[in-house]
Structure formats: structure tokens, C-alpha cells
C-alpha positions as a printed Julia matrix, in Angstrom:
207×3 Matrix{Float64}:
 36.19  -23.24  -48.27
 33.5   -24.44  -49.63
 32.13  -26.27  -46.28
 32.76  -22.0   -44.93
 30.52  -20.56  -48.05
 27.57  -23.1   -47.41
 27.42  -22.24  -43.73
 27.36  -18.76  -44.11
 24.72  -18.85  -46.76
 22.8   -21.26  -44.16
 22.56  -18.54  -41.71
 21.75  -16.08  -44.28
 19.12  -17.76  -44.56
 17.99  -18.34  -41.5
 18.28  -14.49  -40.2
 16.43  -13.43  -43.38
 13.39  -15.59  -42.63
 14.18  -14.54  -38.72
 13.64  -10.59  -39.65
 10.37  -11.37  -41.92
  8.74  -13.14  -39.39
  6.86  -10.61  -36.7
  7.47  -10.12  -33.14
  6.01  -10.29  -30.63
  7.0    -9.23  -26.97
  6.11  -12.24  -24.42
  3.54  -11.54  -22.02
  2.93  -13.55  -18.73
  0.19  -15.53  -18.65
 -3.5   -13.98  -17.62
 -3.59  -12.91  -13.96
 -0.46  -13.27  -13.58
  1.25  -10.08  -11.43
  4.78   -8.33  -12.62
  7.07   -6.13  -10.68
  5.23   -2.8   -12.64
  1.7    -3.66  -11.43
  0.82   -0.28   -9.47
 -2.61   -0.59   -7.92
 -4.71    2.33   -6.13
 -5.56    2.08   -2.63
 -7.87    3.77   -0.01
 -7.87    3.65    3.3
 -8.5     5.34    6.33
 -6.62    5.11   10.0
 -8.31    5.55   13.56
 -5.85    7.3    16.05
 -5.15    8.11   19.59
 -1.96    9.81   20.6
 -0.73    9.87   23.78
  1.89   13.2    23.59
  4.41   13.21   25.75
  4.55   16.98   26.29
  3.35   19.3    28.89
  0.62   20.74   29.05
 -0.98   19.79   25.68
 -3.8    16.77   25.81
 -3.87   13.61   24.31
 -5.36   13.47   21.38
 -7.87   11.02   19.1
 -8.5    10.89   15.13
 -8.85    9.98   11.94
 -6.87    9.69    8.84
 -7.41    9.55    5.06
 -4.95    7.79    2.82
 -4.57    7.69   -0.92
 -1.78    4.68   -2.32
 -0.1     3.34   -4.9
  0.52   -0.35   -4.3
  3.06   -1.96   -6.0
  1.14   -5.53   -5.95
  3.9    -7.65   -7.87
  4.61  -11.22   -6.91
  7.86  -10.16   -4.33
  8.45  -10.61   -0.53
  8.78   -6.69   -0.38
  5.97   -4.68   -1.92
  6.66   -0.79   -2.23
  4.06    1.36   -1.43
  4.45    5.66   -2.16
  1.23    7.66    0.13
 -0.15   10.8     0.5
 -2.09   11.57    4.03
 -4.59   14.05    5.3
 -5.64   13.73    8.83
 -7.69   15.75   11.57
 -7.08   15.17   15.59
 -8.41   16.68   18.79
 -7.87   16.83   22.06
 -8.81   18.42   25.54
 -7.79   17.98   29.13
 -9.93   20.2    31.27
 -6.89   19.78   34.69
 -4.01   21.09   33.42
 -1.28   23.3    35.66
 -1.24   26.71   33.14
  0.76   28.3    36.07
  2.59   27.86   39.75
 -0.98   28.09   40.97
 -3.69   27.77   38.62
 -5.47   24.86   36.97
 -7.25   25.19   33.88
 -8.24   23.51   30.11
 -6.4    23.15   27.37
 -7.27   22.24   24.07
 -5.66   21.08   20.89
 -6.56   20.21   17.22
 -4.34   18.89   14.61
 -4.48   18.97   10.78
 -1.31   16.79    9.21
 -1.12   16.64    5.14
  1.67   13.96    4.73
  3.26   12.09    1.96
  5.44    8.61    2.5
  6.57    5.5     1.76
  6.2     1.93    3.09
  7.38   -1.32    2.57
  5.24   -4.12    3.01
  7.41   -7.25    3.95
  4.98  -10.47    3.15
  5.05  -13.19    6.05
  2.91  -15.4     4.98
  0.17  -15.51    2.11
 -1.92  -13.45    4.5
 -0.12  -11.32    6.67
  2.23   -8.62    5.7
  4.93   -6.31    8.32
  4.43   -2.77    7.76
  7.15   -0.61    8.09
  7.19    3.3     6.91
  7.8     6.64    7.23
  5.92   10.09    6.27
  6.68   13.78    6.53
  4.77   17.19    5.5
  3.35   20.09    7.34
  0.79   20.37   10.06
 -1.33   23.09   11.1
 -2.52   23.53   14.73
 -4.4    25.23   17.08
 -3.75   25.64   20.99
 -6.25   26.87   23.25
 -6.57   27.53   27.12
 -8.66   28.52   29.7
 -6.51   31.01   30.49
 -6.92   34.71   29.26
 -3.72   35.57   29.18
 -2.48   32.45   26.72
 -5.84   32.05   25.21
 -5.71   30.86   21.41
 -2.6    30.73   19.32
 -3.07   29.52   15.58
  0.59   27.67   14.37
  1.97   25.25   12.12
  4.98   23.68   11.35
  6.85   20.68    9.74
  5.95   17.25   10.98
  7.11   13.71   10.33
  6.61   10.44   11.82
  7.91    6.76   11.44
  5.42    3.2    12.0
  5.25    0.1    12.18
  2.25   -2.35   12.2
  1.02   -5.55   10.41
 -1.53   -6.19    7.61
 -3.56   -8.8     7.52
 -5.33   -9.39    4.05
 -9.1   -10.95    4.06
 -9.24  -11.15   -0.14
 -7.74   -9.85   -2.76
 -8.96   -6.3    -2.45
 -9.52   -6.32    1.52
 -7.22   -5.63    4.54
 -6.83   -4.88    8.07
 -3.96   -3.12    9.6
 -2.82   -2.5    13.23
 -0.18   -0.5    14.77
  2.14    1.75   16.51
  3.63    5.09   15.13
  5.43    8.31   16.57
  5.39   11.13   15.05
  7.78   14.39   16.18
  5.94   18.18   15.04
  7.57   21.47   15.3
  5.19   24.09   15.54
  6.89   27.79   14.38
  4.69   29.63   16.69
  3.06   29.21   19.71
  2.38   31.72   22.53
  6.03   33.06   23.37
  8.31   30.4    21.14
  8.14   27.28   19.48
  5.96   24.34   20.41
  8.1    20.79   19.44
  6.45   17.94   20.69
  6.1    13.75   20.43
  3.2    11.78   20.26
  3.09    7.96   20.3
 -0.01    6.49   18.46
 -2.29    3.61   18.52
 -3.26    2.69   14.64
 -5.99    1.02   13.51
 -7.19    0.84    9.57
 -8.92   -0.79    6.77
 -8.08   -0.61    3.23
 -9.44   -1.45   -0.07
 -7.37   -1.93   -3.8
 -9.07   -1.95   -7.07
């Protein structure tokens, strides 16, 4: 009993000086990354589409990108976007009709948000694999009186692929492919859904 009373008045003891002493949360050492290190990134995307419908051109562009970057020390790093973009396009030899030939124009403003996940490879080169959806206003003009210019819009999304290669810390370089699907609500008699497949190329920056 005794040997019962001294042991519990031992760890008395020791939780009493336990709760005087302060706390302190442990920290990781300086520099070192954790899985709720967000960083901004900016970044902007060269395009060309080739679109796979009749009779609307290809298309070329450019796209601005705003990021969070989740830059912890993990083979996947998450990364949440929001996209504005502006394309154009013209092919001056396009079959409007049985038996005329004629221009047609298009331009393209996407506002997108998405999400990526950056699978590391090596210290230096990441895979790049996302998607993105929002809305897209258009405009689609021809050479020909009778169709001549129809102002539309509609919901767009699209899905990529590419790989990153990081020069520093702050610095990278992506290439790749995407495809993106848009369904214009109205365009001359009905709707206007199309594909394009796209050539990426970007640079970034984080800080």
C-alpha cells in the first residue's frame, strides 16, 4: 500500500511540474516545406488549336494563369487555378455552301478555373495532369452575307497533360497537349459544339 501511495504521489508530481512548464508547438526546422505550404503562381500559356470541326479555323493564343501551389515535400503536389485566355483564328477557303467558298473567322475568350496534380519524377521534372471548366464567349464570322456575324457563348471544359521542368526554385517550363470540348448556346440556326486539340507551351514563376 504504501509502495501504491508513493507512486501515485510520484506522478503527482511529475504532471504538476508537467502543466507549469510552457508549451510550445514543434516547428520544423528553417526552410523546411510542410504539407500546408500554399505558394502563388503566375504563368502564362502559348496555344494553337487545331479544331476538329467544320468550317471553323484553327486557332492560336495566349493564356493567363493565376495558382495556388501546394509546394510541400510530397511526390504529388496539388495545384487549384483560375484561367483567362483570348484565341483567334481565320481560314480565308472555307466551303460556306454546295458552291461557294469564302472566310471564316473565329475568336475565343475562355475564363476557367481547375485543378492539377503535379506528379514529381525526378528533383527536376514534374508530370502534369489536370482538368478545367468555365464559360467561353465567342464570336463567328463569315464572308458570307447571309451568315455574317453571330455573337455566342457557352460552357467549356478541357482536360491536359504535359510535363514541367523546374530551372530554380521559383522558375519553370512546361510543355503540352490539351483538348478542350465548348458548347456554344447560339450560333447562326442552332448550337455550335466543337473540339479542339492544343499544343501548350508556358513559363511560370512562384514567390
Amino acid at each position: 500500500m504504501k509502495k501504491i501511495l508513493s507512486l501515485v504521489a510520484l506522478l503527482g508530481a511529475i504532471g504538476g511540474a508537467a502543466s507549469a512548464a510552457p508549451y510550445y508547438v514543434p516547428t520544423p526546422a528553417g526552410g523546411e516545406l510542410t504539407a500546408y505550404d500554399w505558394q502563388p503562381v503566375y504563368s502564362v500559356d502559348a496555344l494553337y488549336n487545331f479544331t476538329d470541326k467544320d468550317p471553323l479555323p484553327d486557332t492560336y493564343g495566349a493564356r493567363l494563369n493565376f495558382s495556388l501551389y501546394s509546394d510541400s515535400v510530397s511526390t504529388v503536389r496539388h495545384e487549384f487555378s483560375c484561367h483567362i485566355g483570348y484565341e483567334q483564328g481565320i481560314d480565308k477557303n472555307v466551303l460556306l455552301d454546295e458552291d461557294e467558298r469564302g472566310r471564316v473567322e473565329m475568336r475565343r475568350i475562355p475564363a476557367t478555373v481547375g485543378y492539377d496534380a503535379n506528379i514529381s519524377l525526378t528533383d527536376h521534372v514534374l508530370l502534369d495532369l489536370g482538368g478545367q471548366a468555365g464559360y467561353a464567349w465567342g464570336i463567328v464570322k463569315t464572308s458570307d452575307p447571309e451568315l455574317g456575324r453571330d455573337s455566342t457563348g457557352g460552357f467549356t471544359f478541357s482536360l491536359d497533360a504535359g510535363i514541367k521542368i523546374q530551372f530554380s526554385e521559383a522558375i519553370y517550363m512546361k510543355v503540352g497537349y490539351e483538348y478542350t470540348r465548348t458548347f456554344y448556346q447560339k450560333c447562326y440556326d442552332g448550337h455550335l459544339n466543337f473540339g479542339q486539340h492544343s499544343i501548350v507551351f508556358g513559363v511560370g514563376a512562384r514567390w
